[in-house]
GUTOR-453482 format. One record per residue (C-alpha): residue in three letters; z, y, x. Coordinates in steps of 0.25 Angstrom, whole numbers, plus 5000, padded with zeros to 4 digits. Layout:
{node ALA {Z Y X}}
...
END
This chain:
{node UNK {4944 4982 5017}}
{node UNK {4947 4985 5002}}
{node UNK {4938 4985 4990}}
{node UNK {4936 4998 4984}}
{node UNK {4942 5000 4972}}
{node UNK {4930 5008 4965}}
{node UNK {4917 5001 4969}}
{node UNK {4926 4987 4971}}
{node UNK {4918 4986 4984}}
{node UNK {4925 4981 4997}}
{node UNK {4925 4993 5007}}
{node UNK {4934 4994 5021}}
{node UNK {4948 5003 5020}}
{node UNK {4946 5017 5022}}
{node UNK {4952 5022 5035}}
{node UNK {4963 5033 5039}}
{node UNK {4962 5048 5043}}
{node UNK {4977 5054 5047}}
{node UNK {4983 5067 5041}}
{node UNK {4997 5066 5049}}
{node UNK {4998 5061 5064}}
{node UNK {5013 5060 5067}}
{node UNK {5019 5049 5077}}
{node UNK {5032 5041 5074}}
{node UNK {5029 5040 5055}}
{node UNK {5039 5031 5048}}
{node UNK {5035 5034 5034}}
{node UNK {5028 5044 5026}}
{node UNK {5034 5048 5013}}
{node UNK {5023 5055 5003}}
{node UNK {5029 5065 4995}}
{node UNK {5018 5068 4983}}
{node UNK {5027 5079 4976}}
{node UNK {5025 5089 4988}}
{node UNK {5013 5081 4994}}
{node UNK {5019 5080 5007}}
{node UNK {5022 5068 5016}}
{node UNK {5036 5067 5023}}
{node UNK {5034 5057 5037}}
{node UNK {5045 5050 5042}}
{node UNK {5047 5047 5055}}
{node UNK {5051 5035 5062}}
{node UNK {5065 5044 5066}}
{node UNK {5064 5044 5050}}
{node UNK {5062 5058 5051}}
{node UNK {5055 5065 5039}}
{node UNK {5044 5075 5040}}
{node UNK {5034 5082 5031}}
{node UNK {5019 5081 5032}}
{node UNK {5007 5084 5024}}
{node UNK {4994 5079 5020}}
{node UNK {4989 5089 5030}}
{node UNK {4993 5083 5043}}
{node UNK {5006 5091 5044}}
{node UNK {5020 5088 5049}}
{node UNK {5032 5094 5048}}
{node UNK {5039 5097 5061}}
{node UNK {5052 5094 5056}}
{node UNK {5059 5083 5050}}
{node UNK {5064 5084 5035}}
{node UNK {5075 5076 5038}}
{node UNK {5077 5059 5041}}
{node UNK {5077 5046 5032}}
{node UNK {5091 5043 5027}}
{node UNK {5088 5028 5028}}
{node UNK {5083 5018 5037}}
{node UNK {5072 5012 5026}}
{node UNK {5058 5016 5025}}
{node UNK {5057 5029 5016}}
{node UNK {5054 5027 5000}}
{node UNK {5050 5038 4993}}
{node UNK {5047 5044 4978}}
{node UNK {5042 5058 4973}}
{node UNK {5054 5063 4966}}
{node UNK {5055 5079 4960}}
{node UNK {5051 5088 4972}}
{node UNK {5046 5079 4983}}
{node UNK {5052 5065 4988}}
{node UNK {5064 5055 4987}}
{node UNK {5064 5046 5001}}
{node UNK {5072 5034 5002}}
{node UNK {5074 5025 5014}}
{node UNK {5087 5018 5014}}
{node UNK {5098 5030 5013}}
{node UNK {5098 5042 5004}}
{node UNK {5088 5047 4996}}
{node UNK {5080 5060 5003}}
{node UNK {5071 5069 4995}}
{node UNK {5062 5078 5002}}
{node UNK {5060 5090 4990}}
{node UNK {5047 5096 4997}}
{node UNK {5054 5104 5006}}
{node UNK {5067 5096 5011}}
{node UNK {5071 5082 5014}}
{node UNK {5085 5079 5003}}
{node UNK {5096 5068 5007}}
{node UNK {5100 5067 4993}}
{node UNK {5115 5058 4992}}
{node UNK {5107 5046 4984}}
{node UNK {5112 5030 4986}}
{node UNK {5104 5024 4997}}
{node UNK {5089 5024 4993}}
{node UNK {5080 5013 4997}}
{node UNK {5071 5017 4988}}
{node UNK {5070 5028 4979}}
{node UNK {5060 5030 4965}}
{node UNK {5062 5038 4953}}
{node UNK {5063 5035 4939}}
{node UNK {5066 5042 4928}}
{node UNK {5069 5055 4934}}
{node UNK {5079 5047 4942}}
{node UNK {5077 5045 4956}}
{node UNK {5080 5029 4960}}
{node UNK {5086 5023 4973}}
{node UNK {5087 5008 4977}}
{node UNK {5098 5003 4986}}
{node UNK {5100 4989 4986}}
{node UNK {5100 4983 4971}}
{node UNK {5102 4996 4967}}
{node UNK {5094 5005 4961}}
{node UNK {5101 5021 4961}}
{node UNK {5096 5031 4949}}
{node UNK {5098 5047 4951}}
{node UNK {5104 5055 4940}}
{node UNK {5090 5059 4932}}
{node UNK {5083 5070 4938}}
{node UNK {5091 5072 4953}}
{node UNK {5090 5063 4964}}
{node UNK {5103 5068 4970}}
{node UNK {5113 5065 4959}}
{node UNK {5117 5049 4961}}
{node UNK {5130 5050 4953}}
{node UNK {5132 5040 4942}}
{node UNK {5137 5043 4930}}
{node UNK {5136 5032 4918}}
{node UNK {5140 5041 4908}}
{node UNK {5127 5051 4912}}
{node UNK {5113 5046 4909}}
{node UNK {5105 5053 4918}}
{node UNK {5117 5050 4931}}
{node UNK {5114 5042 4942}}
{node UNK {5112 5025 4939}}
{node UNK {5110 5014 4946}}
{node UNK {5102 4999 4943}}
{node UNK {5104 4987 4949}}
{node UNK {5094 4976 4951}}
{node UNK {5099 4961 4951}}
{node UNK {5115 4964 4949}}
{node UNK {5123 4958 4959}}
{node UNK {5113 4947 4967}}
{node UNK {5114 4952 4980}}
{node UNK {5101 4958 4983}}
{node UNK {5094 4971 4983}}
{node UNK {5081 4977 4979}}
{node UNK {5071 4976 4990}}
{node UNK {5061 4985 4981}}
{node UNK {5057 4992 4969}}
{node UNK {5046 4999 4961}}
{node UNK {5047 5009 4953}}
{node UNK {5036 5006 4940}}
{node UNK {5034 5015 4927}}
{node UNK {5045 5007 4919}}
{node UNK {5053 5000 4928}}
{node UNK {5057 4996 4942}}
{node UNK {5055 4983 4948}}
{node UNK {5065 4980 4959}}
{node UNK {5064 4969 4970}}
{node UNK {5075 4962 4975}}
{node UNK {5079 4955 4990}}
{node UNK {5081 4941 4980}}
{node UNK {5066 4943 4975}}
{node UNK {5070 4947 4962}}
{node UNK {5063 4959 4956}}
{node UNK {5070 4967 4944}}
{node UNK {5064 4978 4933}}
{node UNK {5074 4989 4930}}
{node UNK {5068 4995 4917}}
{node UNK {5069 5007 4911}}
{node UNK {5079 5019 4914}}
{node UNK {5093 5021 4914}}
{node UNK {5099 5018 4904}}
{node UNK {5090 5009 4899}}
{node UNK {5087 5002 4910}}
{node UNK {5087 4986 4912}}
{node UNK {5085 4978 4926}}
{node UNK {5081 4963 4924}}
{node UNK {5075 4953 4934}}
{node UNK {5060 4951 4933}}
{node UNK {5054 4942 4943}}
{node UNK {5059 4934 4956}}
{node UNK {5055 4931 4970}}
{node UNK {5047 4944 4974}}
{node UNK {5047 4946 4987}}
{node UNK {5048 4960 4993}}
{node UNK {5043 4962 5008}}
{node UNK {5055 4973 5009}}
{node UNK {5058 4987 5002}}
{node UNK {5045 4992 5007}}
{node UNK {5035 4981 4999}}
{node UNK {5035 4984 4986}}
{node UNK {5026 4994 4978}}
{node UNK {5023 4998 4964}}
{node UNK {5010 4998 4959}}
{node UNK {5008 5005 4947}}
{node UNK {5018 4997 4938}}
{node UNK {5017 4985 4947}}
{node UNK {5024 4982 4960}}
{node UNK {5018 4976 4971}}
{node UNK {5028 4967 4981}}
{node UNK {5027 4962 4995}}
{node UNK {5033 4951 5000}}
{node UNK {5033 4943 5014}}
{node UNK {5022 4935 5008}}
{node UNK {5018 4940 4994}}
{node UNK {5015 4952 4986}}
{node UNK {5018 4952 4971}}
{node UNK {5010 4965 4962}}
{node UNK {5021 4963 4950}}
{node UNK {5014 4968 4937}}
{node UNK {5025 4975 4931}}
{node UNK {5029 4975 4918}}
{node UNK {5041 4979 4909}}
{node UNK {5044 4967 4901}}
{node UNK {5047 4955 4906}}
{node UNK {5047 4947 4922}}
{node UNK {5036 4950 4932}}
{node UNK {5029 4939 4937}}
{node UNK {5026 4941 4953}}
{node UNK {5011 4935 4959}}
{node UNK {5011 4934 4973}}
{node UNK {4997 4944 4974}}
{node UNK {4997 4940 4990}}
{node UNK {4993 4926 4989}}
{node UNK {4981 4928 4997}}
{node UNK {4987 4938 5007}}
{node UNK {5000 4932 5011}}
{node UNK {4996 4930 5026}}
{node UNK {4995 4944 5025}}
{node UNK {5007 4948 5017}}
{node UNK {5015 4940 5029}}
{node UNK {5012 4948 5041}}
{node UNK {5016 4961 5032}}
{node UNK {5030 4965 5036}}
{node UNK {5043 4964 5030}}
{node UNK {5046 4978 5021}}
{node UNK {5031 4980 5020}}
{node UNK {5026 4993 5018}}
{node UNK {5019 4992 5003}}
{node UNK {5013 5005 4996}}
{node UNK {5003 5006 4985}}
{node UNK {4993 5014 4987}}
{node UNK {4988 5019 4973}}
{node UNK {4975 5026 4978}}
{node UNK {4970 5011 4985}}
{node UNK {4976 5005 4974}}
{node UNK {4980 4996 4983}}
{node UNK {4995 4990 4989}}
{node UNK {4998 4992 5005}}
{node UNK {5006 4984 5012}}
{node UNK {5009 4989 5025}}
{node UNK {5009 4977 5036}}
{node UNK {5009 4979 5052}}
{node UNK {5001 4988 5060}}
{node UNK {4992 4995 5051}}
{node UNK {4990 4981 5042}}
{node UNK {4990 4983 5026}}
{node UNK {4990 4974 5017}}
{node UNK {4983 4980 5004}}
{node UNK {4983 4973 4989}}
{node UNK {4972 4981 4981}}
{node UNK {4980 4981 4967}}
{node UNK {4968 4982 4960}}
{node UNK {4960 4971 4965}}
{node UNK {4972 4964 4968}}
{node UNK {4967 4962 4982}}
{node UNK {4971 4962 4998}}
{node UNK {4966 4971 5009}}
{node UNK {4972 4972 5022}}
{node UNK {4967 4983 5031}}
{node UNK {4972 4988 5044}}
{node UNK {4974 5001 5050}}
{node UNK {4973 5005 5065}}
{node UNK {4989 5009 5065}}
{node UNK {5001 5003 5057}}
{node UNK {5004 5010 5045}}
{node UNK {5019 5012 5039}}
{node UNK {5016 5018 5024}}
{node UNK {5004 5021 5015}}
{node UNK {5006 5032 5003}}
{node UNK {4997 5039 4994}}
{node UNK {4995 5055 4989}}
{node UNK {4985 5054 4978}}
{node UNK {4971 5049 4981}}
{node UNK {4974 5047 4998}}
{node UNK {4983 5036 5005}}
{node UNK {4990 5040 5017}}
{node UNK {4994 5030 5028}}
{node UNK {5007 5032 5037}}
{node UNK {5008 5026 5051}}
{node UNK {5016 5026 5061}}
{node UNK {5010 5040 5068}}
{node UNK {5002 5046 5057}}
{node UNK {4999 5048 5043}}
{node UNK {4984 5046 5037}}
{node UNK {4976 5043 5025}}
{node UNK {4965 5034 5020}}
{node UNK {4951 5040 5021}}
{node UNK {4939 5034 5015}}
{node UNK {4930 5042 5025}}
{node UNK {4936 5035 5037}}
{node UNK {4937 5021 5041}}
{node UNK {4947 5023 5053}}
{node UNK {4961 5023 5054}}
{node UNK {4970 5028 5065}}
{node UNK {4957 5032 5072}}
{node UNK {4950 5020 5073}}
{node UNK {4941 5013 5063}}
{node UNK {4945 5000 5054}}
{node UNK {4941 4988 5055}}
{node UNK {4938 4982 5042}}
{node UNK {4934 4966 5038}}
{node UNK {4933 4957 5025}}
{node UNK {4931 4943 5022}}
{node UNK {4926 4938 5008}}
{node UNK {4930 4924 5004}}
{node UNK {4922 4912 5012}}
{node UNK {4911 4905 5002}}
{node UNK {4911 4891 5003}}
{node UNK {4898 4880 5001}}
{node UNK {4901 4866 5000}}
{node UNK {4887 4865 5007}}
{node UNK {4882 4879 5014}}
{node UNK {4879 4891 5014}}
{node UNK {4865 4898 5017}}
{node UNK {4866 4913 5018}}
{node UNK {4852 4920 5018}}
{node UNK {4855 4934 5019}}
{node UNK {4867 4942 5019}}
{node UNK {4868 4957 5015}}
{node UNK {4879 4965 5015}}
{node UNK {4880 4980 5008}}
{node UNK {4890 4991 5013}}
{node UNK {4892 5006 5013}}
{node UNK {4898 5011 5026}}
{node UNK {4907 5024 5026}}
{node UNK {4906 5025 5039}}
{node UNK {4892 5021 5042}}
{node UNK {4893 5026 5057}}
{node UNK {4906 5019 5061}}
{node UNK {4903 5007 5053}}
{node UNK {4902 4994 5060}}
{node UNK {4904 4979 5056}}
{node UNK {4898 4967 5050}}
{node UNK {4898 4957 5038}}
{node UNK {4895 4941 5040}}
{node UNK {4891 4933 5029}}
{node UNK {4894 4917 5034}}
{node UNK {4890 4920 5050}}
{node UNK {4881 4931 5048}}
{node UNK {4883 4944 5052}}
{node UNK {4879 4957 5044}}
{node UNK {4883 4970 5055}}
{node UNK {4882 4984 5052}}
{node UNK {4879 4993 5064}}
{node UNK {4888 5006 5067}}
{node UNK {4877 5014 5062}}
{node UNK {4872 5011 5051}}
{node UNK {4858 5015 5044}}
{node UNK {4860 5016 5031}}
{node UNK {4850 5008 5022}}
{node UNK {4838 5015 5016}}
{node UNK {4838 5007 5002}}
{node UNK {4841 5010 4988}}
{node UNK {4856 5007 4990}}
{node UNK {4866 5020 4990}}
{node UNK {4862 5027 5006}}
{node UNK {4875 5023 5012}}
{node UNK {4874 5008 5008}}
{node UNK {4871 5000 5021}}
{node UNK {4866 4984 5018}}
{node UNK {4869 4972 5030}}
{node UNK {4859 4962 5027}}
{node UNK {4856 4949 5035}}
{node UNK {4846 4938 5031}}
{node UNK {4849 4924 5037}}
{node UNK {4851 4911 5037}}
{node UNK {4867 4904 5038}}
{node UNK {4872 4892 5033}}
{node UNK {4887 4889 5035}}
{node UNK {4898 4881 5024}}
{node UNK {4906 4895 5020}}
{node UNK {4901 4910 5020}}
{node UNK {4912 4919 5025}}
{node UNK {4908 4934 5022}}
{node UNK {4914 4944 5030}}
{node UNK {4914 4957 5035}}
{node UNK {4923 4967 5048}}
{node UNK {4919 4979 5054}}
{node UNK {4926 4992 5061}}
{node UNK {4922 5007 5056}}
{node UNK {4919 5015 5045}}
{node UNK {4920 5010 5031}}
{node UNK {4912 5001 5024}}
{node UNK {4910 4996 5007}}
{node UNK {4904 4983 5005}}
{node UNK {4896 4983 4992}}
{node UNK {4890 4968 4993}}
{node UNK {4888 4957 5002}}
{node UNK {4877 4949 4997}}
{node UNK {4873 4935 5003}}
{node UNK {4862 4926 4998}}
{node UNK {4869 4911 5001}}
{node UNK {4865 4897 4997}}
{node UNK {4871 4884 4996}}
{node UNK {4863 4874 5005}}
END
């Protein structure tokens, strides 16, 4: 379950309808400048597909590198890296282009940027082909390097508005700022862990970091250190079973960070509320991307996106659960009368229940709507009883459609 950002109501994840069905996916790059997505395959063979469903029958070409594909818009379509040279599909054609090896690729100032090691490679200004360096020529090929000479390499970086932050192996994180030739690289915070080269995101101008036990949202800013806050104190259990390399993406229209654990398990840190979700999907999931206002998820044999009018994935419903904080009474409890308000999107394929203390507040399958003043699709659970007990745990699973809650109201006393 999530709470929904515009009536701050707490409401089940929306489900999955598929748009590509495909066996053997490995990645998905999203091209936005030709609105296209290019699937690579476990063979690390690239193909093209569209919104619409359909595949291309023969492969662009293959991955130069062993590394799970980066990408970023550049001119007429696409820079991919993934460990070896850089490959640009143009809208019609899959480029090698003779760049140093890419580990990850971002463009900045006209420039296009590769990493590799504790290097960070610039184009010349304006053509991602010309690597040549030339110190007498401004706009020629250069190159940065974070942390001179200890050893280590950078593990992962973002790309913010005025600077780039670069993560180390050491935990040392860097800030090159500005561009060539008035750049500077200086040393801004130690000990942030990175999960792998996959477990970073930006997020606007902040940058959020996974580590084996942690996460860190670094509020960005251009003077001084940073001061990295464990956000995932209360998740760590969590964090643990996540694996190494991690998938992270932030996904704009949620307004929320996925992290990718095992077997359909995410992770979620709503960057708004500064909250965790963790959902589930009926299949494991590899990547998550955005195009506009709709979020596409890439498994293993298909492609599909989140759809507020479904609450299945994969062809089966979702089974969702909550649990608000336990009230404690240094005498007991008495609970009277239990009533619980909902909206179900699905009213036919609902099913579940809430309990306040032991008792049990069910909603049928079908469910008659109630004929009161309240909005027609408002449906309210109500019981009226007696229950004593030393603690009040409120709580609430079910399996089906979608469902809001607007209010859980209990009349208690201390006795």
């Amino acid at each position: 379950m999530e709470v929904d950002h515009t009536s701050a109501k707490l409401r089940t994840a929306t489900g999955t309808i598929d748009i590509l069905r495909t066996p053997d996916v490995y990645a998905a790059i999203h091209d936005s400048i030709n609105g296209v997505i290019l699937v690579v395959k476990t063979n690390r063979e690239i193909y093209l597909a569209d919104f619409d469903g359909h595949l291309g029958g023969n492969s662009l070409g293959k991955l130069t590198g062993e590394l799970y594909p980066k990408y970023a818009a550049w001119e007429s379509g696409v820079l991919i890296a993934s460990g070896g040279q850089l490959q640009y599909f143009n809208g019609a054609h899959l480029l090698q282009i003779n760049s140093p090896p890419a580990e990850d690729v971002f463009i900045r100032a006209g420039r296009v940027v590769v990493i590799g090691g504790s290097i960070l490679r610039y184009s010349a200004v304006g053509d991602e082909t010309d690597w040549r360096e030339d110190s007498n020529v401004e706009s020629a090929s250069k190159f940065a390097e974070a942390g001179y000479k200890d050893g280590q390499k950078i593990i992962c970086a973002a790309s913010l508005s005025n600077n780039i932050l670069l993560f180390k192996t050491t935990g040392n994180c860097y800030r090159l700022v500005e561009e060539y030739p008035r750049w500077s690289i200086v040393e801004v915070a130690t000990n942030v862990e990175c999960n792998g080269r996959l477990s970073s995101c930006a997020v606007g101008d902040d940058v959020f970091i996974l580590g084996t036990e942690t996460a860190h949202l670094i509020q960005n800013a251009y003077y001084g250190n940073v001061k990295p806050e464990d956000i995932a104190a209360l998740v760590k259990r969590e964090v643990r079973k996540l694996p190494k390399n991690a998938v992270v993406k932030y996904v704009a229209p949620l307004s929320q960070v996925w992290c990718l654990g095992r077997e359909g398990t995410v992770l979620i840190f709503d960057t708004l509320l500064k909250s965790w979700y963790k959902r589930q999907f009926n299949s494991a999931i590899s990547d998550v991307f955005s195009a506009g206002e709709e979020v596409y998820i890439v498994a293993p044999d298909r492609i599909s996106k989140l759809d507020a009018n479904t609450g299945k994935d994969n062809g089966e419903y979702l089974n969702w659960r909550f649990m608000t904080q336990r009230l404690v009474s240094h005498h007991n409890f008495l609970l009277k009368r239990s009533q619980v308000t909902i909206t179900p999107s699905e009213p036919e394929g609902y099913c579940g229940h809430f309990t306040c203390g032991r008792v049990k507040l069910p909603a049928p399958r079908q469910i008659s709507l109630n004929a009161t003043s309240l909005p027609q699709d408002t449906v309210i659970l109500e019981s009226r009883n007696v229950y004593r007990g030393k603690y009040l745990d409120v709580s609430g699973h079910g399996q089906g459609g979608g469902v809001t809650i607007h209010s859980i109201v209990m009349d208690v006393a201390e006795v």
